[in-house]
C-alpha positions in Angstrom: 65.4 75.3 55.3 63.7 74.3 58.6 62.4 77.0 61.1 61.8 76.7 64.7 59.9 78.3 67.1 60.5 78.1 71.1 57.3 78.7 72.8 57.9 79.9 76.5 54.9 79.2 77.9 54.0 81.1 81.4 53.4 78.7 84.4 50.9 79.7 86.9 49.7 77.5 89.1 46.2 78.8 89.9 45.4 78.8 85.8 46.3 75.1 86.4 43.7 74.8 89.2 41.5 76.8 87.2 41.9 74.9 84.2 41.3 71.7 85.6 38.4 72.3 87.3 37.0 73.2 83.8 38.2 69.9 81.9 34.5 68.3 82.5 32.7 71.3 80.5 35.6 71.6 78.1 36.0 68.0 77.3 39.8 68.3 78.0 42.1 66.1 80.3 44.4 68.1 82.2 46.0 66.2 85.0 49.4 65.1 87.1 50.7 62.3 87.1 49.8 58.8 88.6 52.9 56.9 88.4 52.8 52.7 89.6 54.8 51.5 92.7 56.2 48.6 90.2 59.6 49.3 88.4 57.9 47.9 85.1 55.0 50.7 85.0 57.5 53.4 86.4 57.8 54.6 83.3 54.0 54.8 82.4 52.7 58.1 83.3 48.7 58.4 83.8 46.6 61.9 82.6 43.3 61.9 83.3 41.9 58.7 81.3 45.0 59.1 79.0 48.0 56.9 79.1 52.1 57.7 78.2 54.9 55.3 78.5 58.3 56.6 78.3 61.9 55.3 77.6 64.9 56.2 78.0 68.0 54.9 76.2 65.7 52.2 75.2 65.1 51.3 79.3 61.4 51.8 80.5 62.3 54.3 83.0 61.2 57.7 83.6 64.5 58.9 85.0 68.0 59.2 84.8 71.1 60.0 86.5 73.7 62.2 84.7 77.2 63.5 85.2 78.7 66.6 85.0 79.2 68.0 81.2 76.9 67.3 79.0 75.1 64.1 77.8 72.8 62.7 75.4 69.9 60.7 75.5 67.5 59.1 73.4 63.7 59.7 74.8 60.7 57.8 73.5 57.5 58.6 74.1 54.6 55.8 73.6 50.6 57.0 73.4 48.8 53.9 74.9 45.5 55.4 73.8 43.2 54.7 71.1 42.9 58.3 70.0 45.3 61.2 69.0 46.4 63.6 72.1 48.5 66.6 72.6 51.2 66.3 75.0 54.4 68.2 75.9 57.5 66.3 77.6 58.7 68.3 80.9 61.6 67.4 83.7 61.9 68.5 87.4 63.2 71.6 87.4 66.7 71.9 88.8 69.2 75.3 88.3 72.0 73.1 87.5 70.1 71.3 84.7 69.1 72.5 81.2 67.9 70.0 78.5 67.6 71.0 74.4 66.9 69.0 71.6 70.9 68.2 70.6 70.3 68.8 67.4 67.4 69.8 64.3 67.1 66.3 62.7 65.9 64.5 65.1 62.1 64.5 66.0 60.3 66.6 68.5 58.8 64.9 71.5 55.7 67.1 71.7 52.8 67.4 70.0 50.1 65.2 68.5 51.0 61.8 68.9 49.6 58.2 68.3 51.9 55.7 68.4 55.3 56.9 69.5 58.1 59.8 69.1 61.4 59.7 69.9 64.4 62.4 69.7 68.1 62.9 71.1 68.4 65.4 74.0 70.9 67.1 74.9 71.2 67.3 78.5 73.8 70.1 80.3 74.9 69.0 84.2 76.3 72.3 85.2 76.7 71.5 88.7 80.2 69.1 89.8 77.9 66.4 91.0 76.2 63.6 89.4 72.3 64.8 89.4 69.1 62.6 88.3 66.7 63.8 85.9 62.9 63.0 86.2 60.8 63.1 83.1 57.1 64.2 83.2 54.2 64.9 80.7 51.7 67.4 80.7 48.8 67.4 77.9 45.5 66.4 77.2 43.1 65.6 74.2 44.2 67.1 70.6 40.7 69.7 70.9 42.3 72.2 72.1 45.9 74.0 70.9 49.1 72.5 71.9 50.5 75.9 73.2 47.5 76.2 76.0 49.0 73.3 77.7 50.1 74.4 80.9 53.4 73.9 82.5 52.7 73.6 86.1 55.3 74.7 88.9 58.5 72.8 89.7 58.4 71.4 86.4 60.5 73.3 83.4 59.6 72.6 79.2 62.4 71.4 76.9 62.0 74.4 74.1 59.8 73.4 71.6 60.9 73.4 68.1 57.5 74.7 66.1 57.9 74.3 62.1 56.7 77.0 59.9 54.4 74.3 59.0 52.7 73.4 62.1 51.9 77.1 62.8 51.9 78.8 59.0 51.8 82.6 60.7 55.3 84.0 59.2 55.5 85.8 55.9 59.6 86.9 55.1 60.7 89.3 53.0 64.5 89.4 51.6 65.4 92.9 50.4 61.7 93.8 50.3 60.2 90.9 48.3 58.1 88.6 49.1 59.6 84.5 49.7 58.7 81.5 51.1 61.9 80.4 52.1 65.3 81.1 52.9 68.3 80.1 50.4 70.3 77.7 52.4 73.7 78.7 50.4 73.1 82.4 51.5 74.0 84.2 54.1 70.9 86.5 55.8 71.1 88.9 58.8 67.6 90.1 60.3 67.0 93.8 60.2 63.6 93.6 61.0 60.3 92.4 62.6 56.7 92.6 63.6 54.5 89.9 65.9 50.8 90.5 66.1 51.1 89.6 69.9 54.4 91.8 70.5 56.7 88.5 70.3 60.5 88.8 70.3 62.1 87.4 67.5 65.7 86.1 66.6 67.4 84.5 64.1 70.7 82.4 64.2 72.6 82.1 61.1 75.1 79.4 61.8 71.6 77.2 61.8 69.8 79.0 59.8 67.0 79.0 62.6 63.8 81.6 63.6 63.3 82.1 67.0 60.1 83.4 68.5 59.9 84.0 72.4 57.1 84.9 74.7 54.3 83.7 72.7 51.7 81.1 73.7 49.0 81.1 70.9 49.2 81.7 67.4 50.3 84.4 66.1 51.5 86.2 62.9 55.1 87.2 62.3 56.1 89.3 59.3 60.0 89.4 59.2 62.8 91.6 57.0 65.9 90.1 55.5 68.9 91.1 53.8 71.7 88.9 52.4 74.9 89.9 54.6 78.4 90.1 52.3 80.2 90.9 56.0 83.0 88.6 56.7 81.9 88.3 60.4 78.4 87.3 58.6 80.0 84.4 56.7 82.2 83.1 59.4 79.3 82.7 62.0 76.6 81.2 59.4 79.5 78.4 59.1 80.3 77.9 62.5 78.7 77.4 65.6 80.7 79.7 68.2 80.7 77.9 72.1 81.4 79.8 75.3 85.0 79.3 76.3 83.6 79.0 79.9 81.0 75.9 78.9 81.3 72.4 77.4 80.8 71.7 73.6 81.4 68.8 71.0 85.1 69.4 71.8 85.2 70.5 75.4 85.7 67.9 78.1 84.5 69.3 81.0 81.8 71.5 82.4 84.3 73.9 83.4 85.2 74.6 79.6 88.5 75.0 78.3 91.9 74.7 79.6 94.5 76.9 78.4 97.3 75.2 80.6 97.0 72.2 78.1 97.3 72.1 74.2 93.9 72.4 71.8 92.8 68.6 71.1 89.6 66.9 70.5 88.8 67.3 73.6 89.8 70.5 74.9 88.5 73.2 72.6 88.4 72.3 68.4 86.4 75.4 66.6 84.8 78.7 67.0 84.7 79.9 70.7 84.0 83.3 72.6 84.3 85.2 75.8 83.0 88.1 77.0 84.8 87.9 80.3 85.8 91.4 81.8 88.9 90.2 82.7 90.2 88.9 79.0 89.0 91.5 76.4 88.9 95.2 76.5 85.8 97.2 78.3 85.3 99.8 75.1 82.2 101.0 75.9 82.1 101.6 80.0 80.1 99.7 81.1 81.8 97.4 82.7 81.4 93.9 80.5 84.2 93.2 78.2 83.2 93.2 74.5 82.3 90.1 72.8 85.9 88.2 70.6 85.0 85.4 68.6 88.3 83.0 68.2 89.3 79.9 66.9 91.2 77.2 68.4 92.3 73.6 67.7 92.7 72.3 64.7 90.0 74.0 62.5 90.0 74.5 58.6 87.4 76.5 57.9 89.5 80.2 59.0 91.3 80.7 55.4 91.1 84.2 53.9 92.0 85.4 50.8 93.1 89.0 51.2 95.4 91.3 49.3 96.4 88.8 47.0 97.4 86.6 50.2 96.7 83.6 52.4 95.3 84.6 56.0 94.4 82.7 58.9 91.6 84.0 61.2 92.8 84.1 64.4 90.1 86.5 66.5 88.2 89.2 66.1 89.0 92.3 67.8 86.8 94.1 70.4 85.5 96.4 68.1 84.5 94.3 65.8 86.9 93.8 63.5 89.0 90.6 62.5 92.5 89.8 63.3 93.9 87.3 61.1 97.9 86.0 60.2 99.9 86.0 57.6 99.2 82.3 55.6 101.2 82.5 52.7 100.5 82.8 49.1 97.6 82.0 46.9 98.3 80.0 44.4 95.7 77.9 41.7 92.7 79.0 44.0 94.0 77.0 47.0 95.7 78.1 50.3 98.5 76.5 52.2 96.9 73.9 55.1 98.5 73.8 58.1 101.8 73.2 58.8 103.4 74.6 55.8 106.3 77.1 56.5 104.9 80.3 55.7 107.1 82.7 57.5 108.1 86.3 55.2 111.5 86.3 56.5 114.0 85.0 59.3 115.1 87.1 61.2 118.0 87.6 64.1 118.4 90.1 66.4 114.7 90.3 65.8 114.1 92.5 69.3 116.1 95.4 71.2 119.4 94.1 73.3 121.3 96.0 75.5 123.8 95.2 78.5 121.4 96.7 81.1 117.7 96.2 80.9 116.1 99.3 80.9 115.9 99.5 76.8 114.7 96.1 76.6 112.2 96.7 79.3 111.1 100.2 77.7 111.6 99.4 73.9 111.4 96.4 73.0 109.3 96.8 69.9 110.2 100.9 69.2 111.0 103.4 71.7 110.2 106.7 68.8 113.7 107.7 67.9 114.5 103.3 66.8 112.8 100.8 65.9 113.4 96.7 66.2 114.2 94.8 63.1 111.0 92.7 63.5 109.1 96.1 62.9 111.4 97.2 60.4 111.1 93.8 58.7 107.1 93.5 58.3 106.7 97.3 57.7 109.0 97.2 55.0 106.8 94.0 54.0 103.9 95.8 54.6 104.8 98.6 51.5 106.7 95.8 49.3 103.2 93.3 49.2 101.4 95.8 47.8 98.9 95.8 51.1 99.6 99.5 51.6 96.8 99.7 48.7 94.2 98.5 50.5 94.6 100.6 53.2 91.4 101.6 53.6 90.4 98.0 54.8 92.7 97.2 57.2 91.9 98.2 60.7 93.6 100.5 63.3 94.0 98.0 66.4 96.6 97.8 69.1 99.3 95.1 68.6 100.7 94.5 72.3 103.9 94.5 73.5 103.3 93.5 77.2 105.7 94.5 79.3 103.4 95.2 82.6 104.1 93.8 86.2 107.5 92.8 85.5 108.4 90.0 88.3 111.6 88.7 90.1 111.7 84.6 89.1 114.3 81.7 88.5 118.5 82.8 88.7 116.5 86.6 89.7 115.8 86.9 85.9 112.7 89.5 85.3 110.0 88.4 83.8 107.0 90.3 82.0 103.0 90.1 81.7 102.5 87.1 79.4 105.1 84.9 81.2 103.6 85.8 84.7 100.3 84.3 83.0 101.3 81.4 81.4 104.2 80.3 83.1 106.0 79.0 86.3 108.3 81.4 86.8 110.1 79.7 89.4 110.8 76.1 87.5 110.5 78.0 84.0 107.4 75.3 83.0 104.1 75.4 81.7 101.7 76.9 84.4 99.1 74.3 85.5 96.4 77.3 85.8 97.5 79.3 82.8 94.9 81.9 82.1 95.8 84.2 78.5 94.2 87.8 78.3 93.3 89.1 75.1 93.7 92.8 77.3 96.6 95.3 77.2 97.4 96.6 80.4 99.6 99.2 79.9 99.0 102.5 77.3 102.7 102.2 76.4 102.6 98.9 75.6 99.4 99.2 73.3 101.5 99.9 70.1 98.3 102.0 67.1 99.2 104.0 64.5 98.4 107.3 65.8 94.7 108.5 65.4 93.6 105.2 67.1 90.1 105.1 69.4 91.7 102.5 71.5 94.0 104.9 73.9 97.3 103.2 72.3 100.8 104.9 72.1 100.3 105.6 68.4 103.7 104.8 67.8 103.1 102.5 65.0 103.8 103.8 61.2 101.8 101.0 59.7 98.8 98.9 61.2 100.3 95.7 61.1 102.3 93.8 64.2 102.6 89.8 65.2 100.7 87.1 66.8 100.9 87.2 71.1 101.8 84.8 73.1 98.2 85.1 74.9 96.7 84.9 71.3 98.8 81.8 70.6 97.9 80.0 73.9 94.0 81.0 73.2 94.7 79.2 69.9 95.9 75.7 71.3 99.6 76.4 71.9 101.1 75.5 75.7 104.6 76.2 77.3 107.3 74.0 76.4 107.5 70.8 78.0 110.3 68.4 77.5 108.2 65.2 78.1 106.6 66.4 74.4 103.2 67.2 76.3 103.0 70.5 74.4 103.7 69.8 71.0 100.7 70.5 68.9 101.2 69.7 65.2 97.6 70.1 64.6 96.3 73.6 66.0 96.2 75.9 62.6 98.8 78.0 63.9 101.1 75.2 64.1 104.0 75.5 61.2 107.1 73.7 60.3 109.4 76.2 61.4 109.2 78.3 64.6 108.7 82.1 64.6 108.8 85.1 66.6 105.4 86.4 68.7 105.7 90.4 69.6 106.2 90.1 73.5 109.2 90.1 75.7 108.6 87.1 78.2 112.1 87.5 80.5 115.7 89.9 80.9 118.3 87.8 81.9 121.9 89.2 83.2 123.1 90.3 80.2 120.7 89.6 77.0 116.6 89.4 76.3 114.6 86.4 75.8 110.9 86.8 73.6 108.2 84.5 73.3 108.3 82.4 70.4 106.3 79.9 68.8 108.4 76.6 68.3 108.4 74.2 65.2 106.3 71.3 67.1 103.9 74.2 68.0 104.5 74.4 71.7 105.1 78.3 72.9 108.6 78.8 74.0 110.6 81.6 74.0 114.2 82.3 72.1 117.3 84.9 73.4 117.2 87.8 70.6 120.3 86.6 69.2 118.7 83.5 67.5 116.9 83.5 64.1 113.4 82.8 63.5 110.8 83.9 60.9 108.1 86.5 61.0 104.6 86.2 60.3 102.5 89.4 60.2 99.2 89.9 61.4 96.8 92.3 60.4 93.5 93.5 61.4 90.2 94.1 58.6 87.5 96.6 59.1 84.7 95.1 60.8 82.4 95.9 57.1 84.7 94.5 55.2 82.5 91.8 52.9 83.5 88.9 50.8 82.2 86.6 48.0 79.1 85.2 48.9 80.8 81.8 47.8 83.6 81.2 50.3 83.0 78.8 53.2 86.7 79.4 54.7 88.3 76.4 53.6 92.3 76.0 52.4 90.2 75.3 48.7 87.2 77.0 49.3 88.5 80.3 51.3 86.6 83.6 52.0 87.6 86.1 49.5 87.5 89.7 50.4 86.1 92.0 48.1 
């Protein structure tokens, strides 16, 4: 196991001045730059007496231009002296540029150094415009600490990544003993810390990584362990989770995802989250919406084993727990991969109808004296798979029925919440701005069993409902198009055969139309009238744990305890 330390090193200027009117009774070499006029020795960077040459993609420059989005490059850095130096790579600062080491096996470009280093970056463009970088170096001779180098103004550090090794100041404990290392096929949460120098410490366990900010000396960290059984725990030590809002590996633009197009390589594969006010619940008041983890694309690492049945994670909820569908059975330790036909039943009539309106647009999941035979169906499901026994797992979340700001469109149909959002009501297409929600707007339409912390109608008998059509777009799934641009046969909710999501998307003149998911995995919608299979969904307690074993995989899956 590797551990890195960023070092955030304060950058005063009259320290600078300071120190380098000190460097003749220190012995040190702290200077700036002396860069030549020729493009040859542009890329050779003078300190003091010392000498640097740098490269960039294998070019002797010291600069380079880079687009929006992200991009890597490979920096080397040469020592044209005859002795060993400390030195730390910097770049102009700019509030539209950020640079990190893209990822832990590469070397660091810092440090002592003869001959030469050289290391992938990671540089993030945040801006729309092409922007050029300029590389720097700041250091000096190897007698005095590499963390008293001093970053002067204008100029911004790349984080340094400081190995246990290098500083040998952290002692861990794991359940109150003593190790010297962390057990890479574990999963650890930090519960607890102390810094000699009042350091902040973190600890990421998707890399299995250390953090240690605000400290510029050496110092002594003693931190606490515990191996973590929580599901959440296991699904973010084996995943990386990206802001929806940012580019990743599989985001292809600096503007993030977009939901108006289907999940590809490109446009969102693996675990993402938003804390956007406007897409999840505000829980505790203050004005942020709670954190939901979700997957999209076409991931395989989101199979639970839970009640004796397959289970796909879709999200977690915003109060922590996880919201997963029904994924069949498990059979000879393996689940079903995706697209396998997984549905409990087909059902027809699978919503309310009426020859006005006002009981689809009311009641179209229950309205307290009926229910719909989709409910009927998975709650009779719900008792007959034996998951009634493990109800004290299984979380008390609102399944929504959105039926909010119910709009005039094409032939004067009305249409509801999800198809205002995702559609073009007017030409009954996908909507080239398509924005889902993971929010409820209306109480009514927030369907709890009763007892619930959310505010939902507590209409529901048992804690179980279907996918949404927002949850299905967040996914990877896009609004039918007949060119074929929405078919998506490789997002994980992607089956076979179509089936039914829980919200009404239009009323027509005379019968109801809900949104559906097809069997080439675009999101559609089908009249009531036509038959189409049900997959429940379910939500587990966020402290529910599992075996430490399971990675999430259809052979490999995470097993609930």
């Amino acid at each position: 196991m590797k551990y890195y330390f960023k070092s955030k090193s304060k950058k005063y200027l009259l320290a600078t001045i300071l120190l380098l009117s000190l460097c003749p009774l220190l012995g040190l070499t702290y200077s700036t730059f002396i860069f030549s006029s020729n493009n040859y020795r542009a890329s050779e960077m003078y300190i003091g007496s010392l000498l640097y040459s740098i490269k960039i993609n294998d070019e002797s420059v010291s600069e380079i231009k880079v687009k929006p989005g992200k991009t890597e490059i490979v920096i080397e850095v040469s020592s044209l002296n005859t002795v060993s130096t400390n030195y730390k790579i910097v770049y102009e600062s700019n509030n539209n540029i950020s640079i990190k080491y893209a990822n832990d096996e590469n070397e660091e470009t810092y440090g002592l150094i003869m001959t030469k280093r050289k290391s992938t970056l990671q540089i993030t463009n945040n801006s729309e415009e092409e922007i050029t970088v300029k590389f720097n170096i700041m250091g000096g001779y190897n007698t005095n600490e590499l963390s008293e180098v001093i970053i002067p103004d204008k100029y911004t550090e790349i984080p340094d990544n400081y190995t246990k090794y290098d500083i040998n100041v952290i002692s861990m404990y794991v359940g109150g003993k003593s190790v010297d290392e962390l057990d890479d096929n574990k999963v650890y949460k930090l519960v607890d810390y102390s810094c000699t120098n009042g350091e902040t410490v973190t600890y990421d366990n998707a890399t299995n990584h250390l953090g240690i900010e605000g400290f510029n000396k050496k110092t002594k960290c003693t931190v606490y362990f515990e191996e973590s059984n929580l599901l959440i725990d296991h699904i973010l030590a084996n995943d990386i989770a990206y802001r929806d809002d940012e580019a990743s590996k599989y985001v292809n633009s600096p503007k993030g995802i977009n939901f108006a197009e289907i999940s590809s390589d490109t446009n969102g594969k693996g675990l993402y989250y938003t804390t956007n006010p406007d897409l999840t619940e505000d829980l505790d008041g203050d004005e942020y919406g709670e954190i939901v983890y979700y997957y999209r694309g076409a991931v395989e690492n989101n199979n639970v084993v839970f009640g004796g049945f397959c289970w796909r994670i879709v999200r977690t909820n915003e109060d922590g727990s996880i919201r997963m569908r029904y994924n069949g059975t498990y059979e000879n330790g393996t689940c079903p991969t995706t697209g396998t036909d997984v549905k409990i039943n087909d059902t027809t009539y699978a919503f309310y109808e009426s020859s006005d309106n006002e009981k689809y647009n009311e009641y179209i999941w229950e309205d307290g004296t009926g229910e719909s035979l989709a409910k009927t169906t998975i709650d009779a499901w719900y008792i007959s798979s034996g998951l009634v026994n493990y109800a004290n797992q299984i979380a008390n979340v609102p399944y929504c029925a959105d039926k909010s700001n119910p709009t005039t469109g094409n032939k004067n149909y009305t249409f509801y919440g999800a198809a205002n959002r995702l559609m073009d009501i007017t030409t009954i297409s996908a909507k080239s701005d398509a924005q889902p929600t993971y929010k409820c707007a209306d109480i009514e339409d927030k369907h709890t069993v009763a007892g619930d912390s959310w505010g939902g109608n507590g209409k529901l008998s048992k804690p179980i409902g279907l996918l949404t059509a927002d949850e299905v777009a967040f996914a990877g799934g896009r609004m039918y198009q007949s060119d074929g641009s929405s078919d998506n046969k490789t997002y994980y909710l992607y089956t076979s055969g179509g089936y039914w999501t829980m919200g009404p998307l239009r009323w027509t003149v005379s019968y109801a139309t809900s949104f559906s998911v097809r069997a080439t995995g675009s999101l559609t919608h089908h009249d009531v009238l036509d038959t189409l299979g049900l997959l429940p969904v379910i939500s587990l307690k966020p402290e529910v744990t599992v075996a430490s074993s399971g990675t999430g995989s259809y052979t490999n899956p995470y097993v609930v305890e």
